[in-house]
Backbone as numpy.savetxt, mean C-alpha at the origin, in Angstrom:
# Nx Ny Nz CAx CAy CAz Cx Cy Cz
17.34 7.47 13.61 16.16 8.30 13.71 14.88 7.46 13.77
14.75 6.02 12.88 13.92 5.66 12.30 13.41 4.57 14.40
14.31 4.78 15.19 15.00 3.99 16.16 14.17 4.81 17.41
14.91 6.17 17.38 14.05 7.12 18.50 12.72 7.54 18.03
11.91 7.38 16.76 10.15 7.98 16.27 9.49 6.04 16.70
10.39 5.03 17.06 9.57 4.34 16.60 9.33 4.07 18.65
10.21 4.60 19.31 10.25 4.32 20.70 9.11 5.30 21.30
8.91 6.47 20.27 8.12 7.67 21.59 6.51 7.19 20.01
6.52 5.98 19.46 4.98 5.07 19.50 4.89 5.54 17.57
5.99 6.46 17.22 5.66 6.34 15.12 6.95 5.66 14.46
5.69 4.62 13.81 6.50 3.88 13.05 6.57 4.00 12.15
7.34 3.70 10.88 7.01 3.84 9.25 7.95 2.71 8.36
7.19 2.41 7.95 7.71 1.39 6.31 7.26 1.95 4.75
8.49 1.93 4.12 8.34 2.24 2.80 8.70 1.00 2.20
8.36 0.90 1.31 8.39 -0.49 0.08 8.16 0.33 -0.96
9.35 -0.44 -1.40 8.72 -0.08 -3.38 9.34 -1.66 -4.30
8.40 -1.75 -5.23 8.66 -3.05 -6.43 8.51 -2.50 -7.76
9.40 -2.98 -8.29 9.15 -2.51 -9.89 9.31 -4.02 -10.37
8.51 -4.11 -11.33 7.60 -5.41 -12.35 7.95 -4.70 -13.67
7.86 -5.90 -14.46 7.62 -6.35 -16.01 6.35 -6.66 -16.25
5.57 -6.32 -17.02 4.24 -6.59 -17.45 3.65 -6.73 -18.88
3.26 -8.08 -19.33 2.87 -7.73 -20.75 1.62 -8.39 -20.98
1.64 -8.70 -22.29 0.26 -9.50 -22.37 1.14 -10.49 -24.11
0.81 -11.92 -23.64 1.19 -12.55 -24.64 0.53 -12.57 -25.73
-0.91 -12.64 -25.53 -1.81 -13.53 -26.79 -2.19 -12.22 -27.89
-1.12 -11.02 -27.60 -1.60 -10.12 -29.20 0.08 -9.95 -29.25
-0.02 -9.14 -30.56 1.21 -8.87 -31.09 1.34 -8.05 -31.26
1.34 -7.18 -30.72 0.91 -5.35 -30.49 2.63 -5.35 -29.64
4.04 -4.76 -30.06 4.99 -4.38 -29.25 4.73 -3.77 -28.07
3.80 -3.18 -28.27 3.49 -1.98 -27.23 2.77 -2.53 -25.79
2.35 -3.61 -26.16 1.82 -4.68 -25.25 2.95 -4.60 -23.98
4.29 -4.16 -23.92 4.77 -4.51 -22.53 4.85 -3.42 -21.86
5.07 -2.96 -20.72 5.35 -1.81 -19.69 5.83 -1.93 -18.45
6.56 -0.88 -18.24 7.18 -1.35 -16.93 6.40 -1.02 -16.14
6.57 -1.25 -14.65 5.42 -0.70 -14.00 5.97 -0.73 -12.21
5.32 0.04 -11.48 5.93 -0.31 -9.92 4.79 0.09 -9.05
4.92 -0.24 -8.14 4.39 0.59 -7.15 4.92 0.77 -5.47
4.76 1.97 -4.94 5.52 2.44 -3.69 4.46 2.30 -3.18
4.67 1.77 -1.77 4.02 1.92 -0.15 4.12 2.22 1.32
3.64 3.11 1.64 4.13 3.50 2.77 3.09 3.30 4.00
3.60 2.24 4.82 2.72 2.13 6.11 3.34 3.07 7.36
2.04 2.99 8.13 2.40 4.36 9.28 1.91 3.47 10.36
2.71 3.43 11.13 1.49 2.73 12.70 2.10 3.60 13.75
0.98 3.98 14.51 0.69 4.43 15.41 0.57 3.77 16.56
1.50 4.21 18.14 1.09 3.55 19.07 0.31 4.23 20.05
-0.40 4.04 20.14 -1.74 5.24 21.51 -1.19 5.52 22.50
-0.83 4.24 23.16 0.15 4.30 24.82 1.44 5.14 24.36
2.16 4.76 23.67 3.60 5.69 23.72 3.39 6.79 23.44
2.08 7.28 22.35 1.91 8.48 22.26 1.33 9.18 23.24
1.03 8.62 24.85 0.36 9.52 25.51 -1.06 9.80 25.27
-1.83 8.74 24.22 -3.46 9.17 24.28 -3.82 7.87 24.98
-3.78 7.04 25.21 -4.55 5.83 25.63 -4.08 4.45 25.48
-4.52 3.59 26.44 -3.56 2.36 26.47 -3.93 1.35 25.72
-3.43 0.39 25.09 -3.95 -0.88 24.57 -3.87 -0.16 23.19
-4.07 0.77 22.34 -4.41 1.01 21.22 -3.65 1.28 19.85
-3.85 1.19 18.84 -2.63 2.20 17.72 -3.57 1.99 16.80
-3.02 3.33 15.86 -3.40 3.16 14.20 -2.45 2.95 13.46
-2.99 2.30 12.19 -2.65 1.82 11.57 -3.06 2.70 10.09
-2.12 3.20 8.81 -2.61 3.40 8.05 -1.80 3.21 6.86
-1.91 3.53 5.68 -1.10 2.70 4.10 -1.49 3.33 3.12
-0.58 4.08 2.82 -0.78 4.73 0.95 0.27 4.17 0.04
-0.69 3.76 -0.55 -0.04 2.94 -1.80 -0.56 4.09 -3.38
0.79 3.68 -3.81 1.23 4.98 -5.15 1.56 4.27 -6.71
0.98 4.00 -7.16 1.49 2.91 -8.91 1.98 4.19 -9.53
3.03 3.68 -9.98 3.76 4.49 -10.90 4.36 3.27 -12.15
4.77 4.44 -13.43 4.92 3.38 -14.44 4.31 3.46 -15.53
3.76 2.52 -16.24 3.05 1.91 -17.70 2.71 1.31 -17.53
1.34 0.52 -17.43 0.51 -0.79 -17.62 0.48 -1.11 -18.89
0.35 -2.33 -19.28 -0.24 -2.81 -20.82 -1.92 -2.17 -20.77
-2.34 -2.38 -22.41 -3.68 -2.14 -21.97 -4.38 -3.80 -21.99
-5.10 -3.88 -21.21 -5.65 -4.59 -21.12 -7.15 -5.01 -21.49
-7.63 -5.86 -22.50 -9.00 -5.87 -22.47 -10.13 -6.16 -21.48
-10.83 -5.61 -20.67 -11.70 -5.98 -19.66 -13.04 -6.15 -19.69
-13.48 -6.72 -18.75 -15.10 -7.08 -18.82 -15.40 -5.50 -17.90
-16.80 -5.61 -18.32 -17.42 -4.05 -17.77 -17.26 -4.20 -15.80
-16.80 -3.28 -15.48 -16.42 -2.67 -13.83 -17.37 -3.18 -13.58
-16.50 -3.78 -12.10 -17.87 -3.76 -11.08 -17.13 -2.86 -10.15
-17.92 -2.54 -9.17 -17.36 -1.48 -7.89 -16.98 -1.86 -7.11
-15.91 -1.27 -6.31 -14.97 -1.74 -5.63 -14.95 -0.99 -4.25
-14.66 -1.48 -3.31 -14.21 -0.42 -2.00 -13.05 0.12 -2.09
-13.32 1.56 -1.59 -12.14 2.72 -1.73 -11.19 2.20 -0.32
-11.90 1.79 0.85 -11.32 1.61 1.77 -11.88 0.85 2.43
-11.14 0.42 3.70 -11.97 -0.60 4.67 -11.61 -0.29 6.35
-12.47 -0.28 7.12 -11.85 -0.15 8.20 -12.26 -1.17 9.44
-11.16 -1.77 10.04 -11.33 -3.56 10.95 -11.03 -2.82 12.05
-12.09 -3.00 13.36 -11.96 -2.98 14.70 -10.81 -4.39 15.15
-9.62 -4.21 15.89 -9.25 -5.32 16.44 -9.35 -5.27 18.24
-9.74 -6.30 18.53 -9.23 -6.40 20.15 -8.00 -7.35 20.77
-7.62 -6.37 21.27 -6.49 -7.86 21.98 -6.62 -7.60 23.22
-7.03 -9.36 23.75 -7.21 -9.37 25.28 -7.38 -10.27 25.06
């Protein structure tokens, strides 16, 4: 299946990892957690799909699942939610 969506231009990848996570320098048991996270990329081909040549999208949701330790941190700074890169090939 994964054979005929990827010929008429949709593709897909799933990944998943599961980790061990702790923190050495306290003595808190509770300090370890398991932890994972799943990802799923999608690409898109423009030409096979019949909209336009040369092109595809590209997109990725990533999912944490699990327990983190807690961690002590310095105060947030802000981060980007997303990013989006023009590429050309020619």
């Amino acid at each position: 299946m994964r054979s005929h969506l990827a010929e008429r231009g949709f593709a897909f990848n799933l990944d998943y990892t599961e980790f061990a996570q702790g923190l050495l320098s306290q003595k808190d048991p509770n300090g370890w957690g398991e932890a994972g996270r799943a990802d799923l990329l999608i690409n898109l081909d423009t030409e096979k799909l019949g909209l336009w040549t040369g092109g595809g999208i590209v997109t990725m949701r990533h999912l944490p699942t699990g327990s983190y330790p807690t961690i002590p941190r310095r105060p947030a700074t802000r981060g980007r939610a997303g990013s989006y890169k023009a590429i050309s090939c020619g």
